[in-house]
BALOBA-1460 file (C-alpha; in Angstrom, 3 decimals):
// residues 307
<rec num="1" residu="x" x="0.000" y="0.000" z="0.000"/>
<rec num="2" residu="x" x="1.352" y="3.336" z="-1.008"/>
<rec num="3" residu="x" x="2.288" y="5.850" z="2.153"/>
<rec num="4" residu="x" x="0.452" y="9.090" z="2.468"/>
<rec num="5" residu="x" x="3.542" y="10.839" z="0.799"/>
<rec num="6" residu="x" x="3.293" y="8.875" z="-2.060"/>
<rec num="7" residu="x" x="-0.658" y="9.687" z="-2.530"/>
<rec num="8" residu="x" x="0.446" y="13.115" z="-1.944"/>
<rec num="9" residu="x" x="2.891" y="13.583" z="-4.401"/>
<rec num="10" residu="x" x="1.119" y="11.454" z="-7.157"/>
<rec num="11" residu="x" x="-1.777" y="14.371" z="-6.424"/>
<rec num="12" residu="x" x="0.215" y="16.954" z="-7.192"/>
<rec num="13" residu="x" x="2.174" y="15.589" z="-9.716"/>
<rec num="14" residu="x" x="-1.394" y="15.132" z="-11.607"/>
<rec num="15" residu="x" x="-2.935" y="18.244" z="-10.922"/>
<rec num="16" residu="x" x="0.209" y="20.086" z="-11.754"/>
<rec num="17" residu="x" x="0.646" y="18.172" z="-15.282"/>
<rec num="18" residu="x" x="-2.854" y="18.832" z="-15.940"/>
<rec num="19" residu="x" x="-2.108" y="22.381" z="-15.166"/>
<rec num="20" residu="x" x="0.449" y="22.705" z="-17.345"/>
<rec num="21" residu="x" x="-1.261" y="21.363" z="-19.987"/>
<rec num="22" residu="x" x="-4.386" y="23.607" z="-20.100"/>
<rec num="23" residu="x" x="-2.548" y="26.401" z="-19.259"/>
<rec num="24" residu="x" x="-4.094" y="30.272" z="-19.872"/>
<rec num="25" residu="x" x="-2.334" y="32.260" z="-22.740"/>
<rec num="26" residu="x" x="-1.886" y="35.249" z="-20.767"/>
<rec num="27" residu="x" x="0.624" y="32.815" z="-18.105"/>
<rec num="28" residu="x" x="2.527" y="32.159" z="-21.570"/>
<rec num="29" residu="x" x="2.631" y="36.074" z="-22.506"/>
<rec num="30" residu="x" x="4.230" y="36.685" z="-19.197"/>
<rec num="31" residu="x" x="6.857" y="35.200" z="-20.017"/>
<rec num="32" residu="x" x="8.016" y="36.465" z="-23.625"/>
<rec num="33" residu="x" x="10.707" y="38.911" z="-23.999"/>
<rec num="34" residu="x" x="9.700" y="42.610" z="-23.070"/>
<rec num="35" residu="x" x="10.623" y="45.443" z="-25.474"/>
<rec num="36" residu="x" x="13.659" y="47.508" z="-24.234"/>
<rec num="37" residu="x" x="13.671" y="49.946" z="-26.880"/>
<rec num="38" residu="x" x="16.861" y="50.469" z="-29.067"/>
<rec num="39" residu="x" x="19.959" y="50.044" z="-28.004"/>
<rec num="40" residu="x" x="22.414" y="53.665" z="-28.932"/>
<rec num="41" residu="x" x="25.960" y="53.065" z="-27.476"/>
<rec num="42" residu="x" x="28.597" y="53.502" z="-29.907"/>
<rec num="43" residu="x" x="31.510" y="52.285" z="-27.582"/>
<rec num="44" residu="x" x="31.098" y="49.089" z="-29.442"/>
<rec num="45" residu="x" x="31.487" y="49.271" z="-32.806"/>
<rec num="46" residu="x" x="31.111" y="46.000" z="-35.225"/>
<rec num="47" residu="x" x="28.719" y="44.591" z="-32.045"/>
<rec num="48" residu="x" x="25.297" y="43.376" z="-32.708"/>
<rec num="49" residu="x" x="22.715" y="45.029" z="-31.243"/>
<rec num="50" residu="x" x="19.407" y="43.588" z="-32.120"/>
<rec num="51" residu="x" x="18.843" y="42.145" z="-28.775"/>
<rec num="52" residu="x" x="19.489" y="43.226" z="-25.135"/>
<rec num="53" residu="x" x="21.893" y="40.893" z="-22.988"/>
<rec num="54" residu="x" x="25.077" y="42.833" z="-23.393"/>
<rec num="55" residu="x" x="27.948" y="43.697" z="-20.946"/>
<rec num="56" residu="x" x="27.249" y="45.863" z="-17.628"/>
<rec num="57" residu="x" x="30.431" y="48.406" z="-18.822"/>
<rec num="58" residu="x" x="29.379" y="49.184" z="-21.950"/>
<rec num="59" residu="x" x="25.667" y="48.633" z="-21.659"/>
<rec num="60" residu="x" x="25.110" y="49.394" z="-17.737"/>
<rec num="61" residu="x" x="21.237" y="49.641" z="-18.546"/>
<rec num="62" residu="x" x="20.591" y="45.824" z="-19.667"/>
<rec num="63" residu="x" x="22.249" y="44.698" z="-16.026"/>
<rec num="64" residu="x" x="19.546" y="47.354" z="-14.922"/>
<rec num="65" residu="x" x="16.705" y="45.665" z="-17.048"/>
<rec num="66" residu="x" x="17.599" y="42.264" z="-15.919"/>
<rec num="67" residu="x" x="17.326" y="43.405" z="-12.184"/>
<rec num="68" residu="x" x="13.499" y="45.272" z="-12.973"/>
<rec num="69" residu="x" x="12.775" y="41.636" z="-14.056"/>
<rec num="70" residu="x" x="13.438" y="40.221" z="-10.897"/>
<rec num="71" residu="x" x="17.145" y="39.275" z="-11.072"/>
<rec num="72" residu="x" x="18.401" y="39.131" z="-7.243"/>
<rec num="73" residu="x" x="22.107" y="37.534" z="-7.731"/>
<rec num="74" residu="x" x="24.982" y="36.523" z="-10.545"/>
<rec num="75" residu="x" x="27.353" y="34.248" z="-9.190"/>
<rec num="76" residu="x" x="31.448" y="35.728" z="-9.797"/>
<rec num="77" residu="x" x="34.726" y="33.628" z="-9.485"/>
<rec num="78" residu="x" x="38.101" y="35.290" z="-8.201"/>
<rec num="79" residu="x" x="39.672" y="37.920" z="-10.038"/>
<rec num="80" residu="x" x="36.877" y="39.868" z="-11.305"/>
<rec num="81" residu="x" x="36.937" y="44.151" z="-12.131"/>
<rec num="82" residu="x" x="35.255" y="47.086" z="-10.966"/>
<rec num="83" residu="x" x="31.765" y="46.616" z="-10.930"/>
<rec num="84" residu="x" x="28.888" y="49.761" z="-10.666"/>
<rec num="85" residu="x" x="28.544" y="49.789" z="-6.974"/>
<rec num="86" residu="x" x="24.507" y="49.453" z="-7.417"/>
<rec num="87" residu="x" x="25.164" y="46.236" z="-9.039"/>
<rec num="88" residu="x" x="27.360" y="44.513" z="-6.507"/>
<rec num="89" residu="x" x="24.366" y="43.347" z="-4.376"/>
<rec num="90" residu="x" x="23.234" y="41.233" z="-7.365"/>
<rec num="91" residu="x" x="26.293" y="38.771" z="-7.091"/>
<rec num="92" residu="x" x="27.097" y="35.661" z="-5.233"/>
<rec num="93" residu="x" x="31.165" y="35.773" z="-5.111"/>
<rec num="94" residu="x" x="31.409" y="31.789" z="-5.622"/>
<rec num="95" residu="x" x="34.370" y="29.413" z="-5.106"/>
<rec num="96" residu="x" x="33.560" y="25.784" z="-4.900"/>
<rec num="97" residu="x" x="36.009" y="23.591" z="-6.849"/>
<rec num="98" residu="x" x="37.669" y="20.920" z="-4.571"/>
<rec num="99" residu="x" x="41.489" y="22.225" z="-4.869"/>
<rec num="100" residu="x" x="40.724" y="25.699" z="-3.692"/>
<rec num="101" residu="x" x="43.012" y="26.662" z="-1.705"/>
<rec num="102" residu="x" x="43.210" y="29.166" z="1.604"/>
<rec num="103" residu="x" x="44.675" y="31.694" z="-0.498"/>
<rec num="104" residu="x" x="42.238" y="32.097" z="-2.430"/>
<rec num="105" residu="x" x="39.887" y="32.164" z="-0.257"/>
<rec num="106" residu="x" x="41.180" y="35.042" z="0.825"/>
<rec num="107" residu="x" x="41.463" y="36.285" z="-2.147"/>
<rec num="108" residu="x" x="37.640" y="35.690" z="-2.659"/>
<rec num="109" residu="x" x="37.044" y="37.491" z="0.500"/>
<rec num="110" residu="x" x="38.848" y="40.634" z="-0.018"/>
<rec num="111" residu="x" x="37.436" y="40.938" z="-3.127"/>
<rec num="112" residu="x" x="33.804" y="40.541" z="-2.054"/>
<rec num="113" residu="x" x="34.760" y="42.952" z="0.626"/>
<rec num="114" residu="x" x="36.296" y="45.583" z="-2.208"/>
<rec num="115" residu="x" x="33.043" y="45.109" z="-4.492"/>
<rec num="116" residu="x" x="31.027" y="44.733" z="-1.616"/>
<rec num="117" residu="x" x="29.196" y="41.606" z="-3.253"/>
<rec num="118" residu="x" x="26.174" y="40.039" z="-2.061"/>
<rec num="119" residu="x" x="27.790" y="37.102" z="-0.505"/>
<rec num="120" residu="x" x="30.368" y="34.323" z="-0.793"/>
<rec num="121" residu="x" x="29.574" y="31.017" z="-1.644"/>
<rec num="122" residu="x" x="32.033" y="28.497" z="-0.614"/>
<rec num="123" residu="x" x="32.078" y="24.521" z="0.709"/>
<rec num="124" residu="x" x="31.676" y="24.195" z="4.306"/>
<rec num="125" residu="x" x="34.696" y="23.990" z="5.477"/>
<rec num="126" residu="x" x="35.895" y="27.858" z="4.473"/>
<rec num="127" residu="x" x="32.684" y="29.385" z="6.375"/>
<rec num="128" residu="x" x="34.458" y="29.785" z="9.424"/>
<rec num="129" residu="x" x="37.493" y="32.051" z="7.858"/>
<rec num="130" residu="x" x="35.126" y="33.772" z="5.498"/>
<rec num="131" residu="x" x="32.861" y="35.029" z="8.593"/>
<rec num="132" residu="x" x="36.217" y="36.632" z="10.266"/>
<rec num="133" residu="x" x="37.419" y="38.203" z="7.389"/>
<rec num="134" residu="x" x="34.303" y="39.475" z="6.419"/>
<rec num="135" residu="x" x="33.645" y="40.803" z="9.893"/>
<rec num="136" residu="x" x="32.283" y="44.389" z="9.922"/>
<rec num="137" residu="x" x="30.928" y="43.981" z="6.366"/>
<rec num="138" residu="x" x="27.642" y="43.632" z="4.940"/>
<rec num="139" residu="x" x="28.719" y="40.525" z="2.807"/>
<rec num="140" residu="x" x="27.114" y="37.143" z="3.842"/>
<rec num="141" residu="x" x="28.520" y="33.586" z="3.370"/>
<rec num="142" residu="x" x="26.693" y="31.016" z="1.640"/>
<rec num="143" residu="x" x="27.615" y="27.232" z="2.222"/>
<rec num="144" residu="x" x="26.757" y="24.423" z="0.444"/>
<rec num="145" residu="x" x="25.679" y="21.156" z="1.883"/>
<rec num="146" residu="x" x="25.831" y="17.648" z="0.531"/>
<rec num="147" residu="x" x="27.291" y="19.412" z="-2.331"/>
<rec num="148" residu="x" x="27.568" y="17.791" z="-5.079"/>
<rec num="149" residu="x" x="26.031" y="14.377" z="-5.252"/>
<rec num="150" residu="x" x="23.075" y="15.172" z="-2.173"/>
<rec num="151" residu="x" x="23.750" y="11.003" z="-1.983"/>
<rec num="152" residu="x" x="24.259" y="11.714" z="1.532"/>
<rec num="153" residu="x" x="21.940" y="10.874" z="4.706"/>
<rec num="154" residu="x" x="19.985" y="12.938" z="5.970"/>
<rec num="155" residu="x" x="21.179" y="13.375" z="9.083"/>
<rec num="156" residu="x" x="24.658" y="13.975" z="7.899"/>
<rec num="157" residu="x" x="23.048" y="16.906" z="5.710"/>
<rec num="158" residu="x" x="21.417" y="18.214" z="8.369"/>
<rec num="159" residu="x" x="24.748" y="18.374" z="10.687"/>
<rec num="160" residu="x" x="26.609" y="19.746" z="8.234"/>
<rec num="161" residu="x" x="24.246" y="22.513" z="7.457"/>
<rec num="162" residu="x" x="23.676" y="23.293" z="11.406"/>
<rec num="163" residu="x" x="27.336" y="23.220" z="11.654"/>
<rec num="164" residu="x" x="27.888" y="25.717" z="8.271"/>
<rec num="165" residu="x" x="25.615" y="27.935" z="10.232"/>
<rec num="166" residu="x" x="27.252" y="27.860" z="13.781"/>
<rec num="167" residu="x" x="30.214" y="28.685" z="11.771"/>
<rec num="168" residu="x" x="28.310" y="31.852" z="10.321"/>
<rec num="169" residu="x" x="26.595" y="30.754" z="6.915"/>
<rec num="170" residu="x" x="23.174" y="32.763" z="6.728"/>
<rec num="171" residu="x" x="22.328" y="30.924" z="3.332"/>
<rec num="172" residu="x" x="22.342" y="27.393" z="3.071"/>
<rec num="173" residu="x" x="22.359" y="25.662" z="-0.741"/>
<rec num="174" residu="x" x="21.901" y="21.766" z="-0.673"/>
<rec num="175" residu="x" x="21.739" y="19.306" z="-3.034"/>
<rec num="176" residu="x" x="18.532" y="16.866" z="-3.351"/>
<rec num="177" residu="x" x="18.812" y="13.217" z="-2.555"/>
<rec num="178" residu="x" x="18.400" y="12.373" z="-6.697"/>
<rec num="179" residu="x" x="18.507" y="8.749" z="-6.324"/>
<rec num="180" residu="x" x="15.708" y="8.672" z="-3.468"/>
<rec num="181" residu="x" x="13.424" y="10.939" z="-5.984"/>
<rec num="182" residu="x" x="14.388" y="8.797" z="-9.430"/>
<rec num="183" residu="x" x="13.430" y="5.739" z="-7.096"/>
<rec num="184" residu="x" x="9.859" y="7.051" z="-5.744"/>
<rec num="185" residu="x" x="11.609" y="7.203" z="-2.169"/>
<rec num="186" residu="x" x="9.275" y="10.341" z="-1.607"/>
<rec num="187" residu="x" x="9.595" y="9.950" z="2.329"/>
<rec num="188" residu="x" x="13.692" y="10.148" z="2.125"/>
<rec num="189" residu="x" x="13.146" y="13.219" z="-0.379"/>
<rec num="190" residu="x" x="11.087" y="15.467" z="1.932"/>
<rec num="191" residu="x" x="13.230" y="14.367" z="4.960"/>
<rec num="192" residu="x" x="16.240" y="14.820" z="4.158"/>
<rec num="193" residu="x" x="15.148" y="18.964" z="2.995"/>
<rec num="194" residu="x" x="12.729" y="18.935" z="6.099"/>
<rec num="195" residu="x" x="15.862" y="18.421" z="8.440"/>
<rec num="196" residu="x" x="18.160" y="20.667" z="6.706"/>
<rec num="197" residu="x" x="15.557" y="23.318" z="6.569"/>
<rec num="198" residu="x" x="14.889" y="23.019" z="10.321"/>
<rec num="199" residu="x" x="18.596" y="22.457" z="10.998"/>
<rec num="200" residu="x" x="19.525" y="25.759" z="8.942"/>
<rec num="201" residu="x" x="17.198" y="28.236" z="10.347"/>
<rec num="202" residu="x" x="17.173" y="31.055" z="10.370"/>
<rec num="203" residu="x" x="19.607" y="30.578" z="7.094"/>
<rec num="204" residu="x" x="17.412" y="30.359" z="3.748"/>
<rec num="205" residu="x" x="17.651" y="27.587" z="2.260"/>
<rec num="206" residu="x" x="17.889" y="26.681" z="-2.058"/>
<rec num="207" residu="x" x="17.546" y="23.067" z="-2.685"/>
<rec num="208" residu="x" x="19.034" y="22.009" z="-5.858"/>
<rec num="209" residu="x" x="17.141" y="19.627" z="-8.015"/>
<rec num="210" residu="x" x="20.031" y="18.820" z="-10.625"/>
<rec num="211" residu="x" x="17.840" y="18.848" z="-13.744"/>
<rec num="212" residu="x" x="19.774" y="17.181" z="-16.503"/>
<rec num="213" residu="x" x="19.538" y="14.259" z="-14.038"/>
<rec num="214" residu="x" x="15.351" y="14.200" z="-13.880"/>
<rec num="215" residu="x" x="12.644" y="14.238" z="-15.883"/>
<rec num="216" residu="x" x="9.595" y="15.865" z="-16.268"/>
<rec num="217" residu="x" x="7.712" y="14.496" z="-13.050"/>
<rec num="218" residu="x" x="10.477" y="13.986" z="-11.191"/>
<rec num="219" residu="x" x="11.104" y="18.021" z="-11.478"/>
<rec num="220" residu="x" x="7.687" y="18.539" z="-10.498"/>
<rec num="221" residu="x" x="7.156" y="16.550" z="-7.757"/>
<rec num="222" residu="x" x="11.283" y="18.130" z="-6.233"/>
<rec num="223" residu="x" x="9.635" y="21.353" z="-6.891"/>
<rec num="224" residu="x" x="6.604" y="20.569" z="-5.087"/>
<rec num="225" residu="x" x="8.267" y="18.684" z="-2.258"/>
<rec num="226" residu="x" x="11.124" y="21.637" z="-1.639"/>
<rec num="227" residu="x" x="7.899" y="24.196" z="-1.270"/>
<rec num="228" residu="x" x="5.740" y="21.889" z="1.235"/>
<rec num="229" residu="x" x="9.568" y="21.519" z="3.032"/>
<rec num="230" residu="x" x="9.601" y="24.872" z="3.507"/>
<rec num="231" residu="x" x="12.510" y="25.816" z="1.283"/>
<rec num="232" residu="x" x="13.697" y="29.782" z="0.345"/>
<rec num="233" residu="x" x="14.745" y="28.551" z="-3.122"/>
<rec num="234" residu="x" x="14.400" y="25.782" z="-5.838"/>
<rec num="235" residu="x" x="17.920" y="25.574" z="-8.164"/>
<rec num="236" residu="x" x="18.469" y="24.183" z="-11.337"/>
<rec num="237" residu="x" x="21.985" y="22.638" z="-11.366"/>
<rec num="238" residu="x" x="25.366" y="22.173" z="-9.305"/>
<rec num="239" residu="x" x="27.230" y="23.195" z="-12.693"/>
<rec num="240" residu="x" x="28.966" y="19.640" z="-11.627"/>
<rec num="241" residu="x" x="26.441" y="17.493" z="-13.257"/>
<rec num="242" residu="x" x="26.174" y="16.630" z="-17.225"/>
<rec num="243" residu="x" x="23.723" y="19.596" z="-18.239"/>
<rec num="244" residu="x" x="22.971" y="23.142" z="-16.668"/>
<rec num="245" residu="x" x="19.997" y="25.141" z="-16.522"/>
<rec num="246" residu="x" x="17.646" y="25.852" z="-19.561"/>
<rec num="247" residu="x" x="15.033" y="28.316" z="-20.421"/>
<rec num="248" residu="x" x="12.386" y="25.177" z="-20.097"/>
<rec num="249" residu="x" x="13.494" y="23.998" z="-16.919"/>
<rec num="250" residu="x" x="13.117" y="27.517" z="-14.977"/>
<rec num="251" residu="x" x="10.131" y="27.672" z="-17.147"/>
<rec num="252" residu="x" x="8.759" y="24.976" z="-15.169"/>
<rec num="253" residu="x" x="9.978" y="25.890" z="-11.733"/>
<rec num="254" residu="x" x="8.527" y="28.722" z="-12.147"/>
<rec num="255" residu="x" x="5.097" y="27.744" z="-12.852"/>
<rec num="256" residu="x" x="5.660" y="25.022" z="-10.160"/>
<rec num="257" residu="x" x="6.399" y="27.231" z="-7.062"/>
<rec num="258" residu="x" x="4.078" y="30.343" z="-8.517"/>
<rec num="259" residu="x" x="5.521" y="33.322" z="-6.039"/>
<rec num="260" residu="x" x="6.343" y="31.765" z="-2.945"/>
<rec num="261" residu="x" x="9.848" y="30.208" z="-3.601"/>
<rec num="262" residu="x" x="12.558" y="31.842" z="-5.727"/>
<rec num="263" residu="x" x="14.019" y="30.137" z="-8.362"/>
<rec num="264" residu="x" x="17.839" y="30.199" z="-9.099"/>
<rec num="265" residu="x" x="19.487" y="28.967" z="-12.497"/>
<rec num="266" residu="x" x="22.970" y="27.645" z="-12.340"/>
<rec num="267" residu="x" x="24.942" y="25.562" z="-14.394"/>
<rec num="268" residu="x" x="26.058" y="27.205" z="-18.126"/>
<rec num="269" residu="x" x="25.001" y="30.420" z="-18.011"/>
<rec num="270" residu="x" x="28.027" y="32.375" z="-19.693"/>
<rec num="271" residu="x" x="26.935" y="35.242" z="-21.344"/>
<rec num="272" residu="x" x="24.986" y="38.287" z="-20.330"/>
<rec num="273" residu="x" x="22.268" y="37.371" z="-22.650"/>
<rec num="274" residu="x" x="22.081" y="33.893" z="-21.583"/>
<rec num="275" residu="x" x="21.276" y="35.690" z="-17.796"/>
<rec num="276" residu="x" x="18.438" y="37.832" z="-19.282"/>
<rec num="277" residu="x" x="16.938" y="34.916" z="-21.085"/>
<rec num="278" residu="x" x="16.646" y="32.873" z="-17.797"/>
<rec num="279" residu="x" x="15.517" y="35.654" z="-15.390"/>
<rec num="280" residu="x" x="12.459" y="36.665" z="-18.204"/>
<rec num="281" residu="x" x="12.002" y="33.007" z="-17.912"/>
<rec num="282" residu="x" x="11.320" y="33.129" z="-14.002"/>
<rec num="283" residu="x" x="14.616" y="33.119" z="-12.358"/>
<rec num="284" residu="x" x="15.165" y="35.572" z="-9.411"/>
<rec num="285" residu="x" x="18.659" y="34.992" z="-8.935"/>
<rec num="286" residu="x" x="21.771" y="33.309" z="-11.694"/>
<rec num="287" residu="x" x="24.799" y="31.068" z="-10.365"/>
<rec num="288" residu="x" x="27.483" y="31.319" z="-13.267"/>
<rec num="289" residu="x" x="31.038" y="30.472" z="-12.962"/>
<rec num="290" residu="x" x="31.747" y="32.685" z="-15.936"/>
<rec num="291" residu="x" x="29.834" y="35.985" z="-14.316"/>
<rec num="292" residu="x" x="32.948" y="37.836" z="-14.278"/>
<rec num="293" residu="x" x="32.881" y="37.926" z="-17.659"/>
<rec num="294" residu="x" x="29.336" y="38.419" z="-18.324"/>
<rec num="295" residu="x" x="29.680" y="41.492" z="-15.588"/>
<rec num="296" residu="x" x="32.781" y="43.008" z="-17.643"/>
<rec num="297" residu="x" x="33.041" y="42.011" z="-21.841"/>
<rec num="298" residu="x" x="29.106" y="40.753" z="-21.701"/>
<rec num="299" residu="x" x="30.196" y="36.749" z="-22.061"/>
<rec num="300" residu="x" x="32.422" y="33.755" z="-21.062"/>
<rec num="301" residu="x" x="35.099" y="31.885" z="-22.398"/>
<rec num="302" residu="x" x="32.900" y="28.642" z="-21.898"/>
<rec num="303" residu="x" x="35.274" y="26.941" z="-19.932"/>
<rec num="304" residu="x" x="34.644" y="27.257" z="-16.677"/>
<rec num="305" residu="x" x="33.522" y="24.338" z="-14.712"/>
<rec num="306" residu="x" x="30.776" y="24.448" z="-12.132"/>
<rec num="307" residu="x" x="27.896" y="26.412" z="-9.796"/>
């Protein structure tokens, strides 16, 4: 006999597919590009211009349009430029690969500090250093947690992100238990962000679904279970997986979560139009390894690797 979670999530599952399926034109309209009239700056010659999405130095204003949209972050690695002080506050300053090392962490910090960045976003075990040397600031550390498989108990989630916090995180980003939700193990799924949720307060928390890994349902139903968890955020991708976020996938998370949860695309997002593209298609906040770029020359080099 099926559990009451399982009932529960096959009813949503349904009624949100059938949603989907019937759903209003004017929910579709929301969502198409809106007309930002034409673009005049001649600091770029041999560019083309036909659409908005270009760099925040030469074209400040499109940064500016992305933000009116409902853009909240874009993720930056180490060694990025001067950035408009009014933008600053839309990016995570991120540094997760596995060989960073306390240098540049540091380094990370100081420039966060300089920029005066929305956060860091680091692995657990750098929260404590970030907090003291961003003491005095107004930059917050973000940890992640079970990052990036989420194969991990959920206890052992749940410590770590208690512990991140205790150490000074004040946003928590953890990574779904994929195998539990590919294998219908809906009771292991909505633990395992139940105790992190509770164990993070009063950190927000994004859970991180890993989309190239899931199908249809299966992103429904971690959308669905992430809002009755009580999670800040739904998130496309780790950026460690084998696919990214795509215009269909926020599309979806979107719809899913309506306005109660934000919605954060991550994973291969490397050019400033690419960032436009997903926050008209319902993300309130970008994770991009190549932001620096976007923020300075308007793209990536496409080669960076991860969140």
């Amino acid at each position: 006999m099926a559990s009451d979670v399982d009932q529960l999530v096959d009813l949503i599952s349904r009624r949100v597919q059938e949603r989907l399926s019937g759903q209003p034109a004017s929910v579709k309209l929301a969502l198409l590009p809106r007309d930002r009239g034409e673009c005049n700056d001649d600091t770029a010659p041999g560019e083309d211009c036909a659409e908005c999405g270009t760099c925040v130095v030469r074209r400040p204003w499109s940064v500016r349009a992305m933000e009116g949209e409902g853009l909240m972050r874009v993720g930056a690695l180490p060694g990025v430029g001067s950035v408009p002080g009014d933008m600053a506050k839309l990016i995570d300053h991120t540094l997760l690969k596995p060989e960073a090392t306390r240098d540049e962490v540091v380094k990370l910090c100081e420039e966060a500090k300089k920029h005066r960045f929305a956060s860091v976003c680091v692995n657990t075990t750098w929260v404590g250093l970030c907090k003291s040397l961003l003491a005095g600031t107004d930059v917050m550390v973000c940890a992640v947690v079970g990052f990036p498989l989420g194969a991990m108990a959920p206890t052992a989630k749940a410590y770590e992100a208690r512990d991140a916090v205790r150490a000074g995180a004040r946003e928590i980003d953890m990574v779904i238990n994929i195998g539990a939700l590919k294998s219908r193990d809906y009771e292991t799924v909505f633990e395992d962000i139940c105790r992190v949720v509770k164990a993070s307060a009063p950190a927000a928390v994004k859970v991180i679904l890993e989309t190239s890994a899931l199908d249809t349902e299966q992103k429904i139903i971690g959308c669905a279970m992430s809002k009755l968890a009580g999670a800040a955020f739904v998130k496309t991708s780790t950026g460690f997986g084998k696919g990214g976020a795509t215009i269909e996938d926020v599309q979806l998370m979107r719809r899913i979560v309506g306005g109660d949860l934000g919605v954060k695309a991550s994973g291969g997002v490397r050019t400033a139009e690419d960032v436009l593209k997903m926050a008209q298609a319902g993300a309130n906040r970008i994770g991009a390894s190549a932001s620096v770029a976007i923020v300075t020359t308007g793209g990536g080099d496409g080669k960076s690797k991860g969140y």
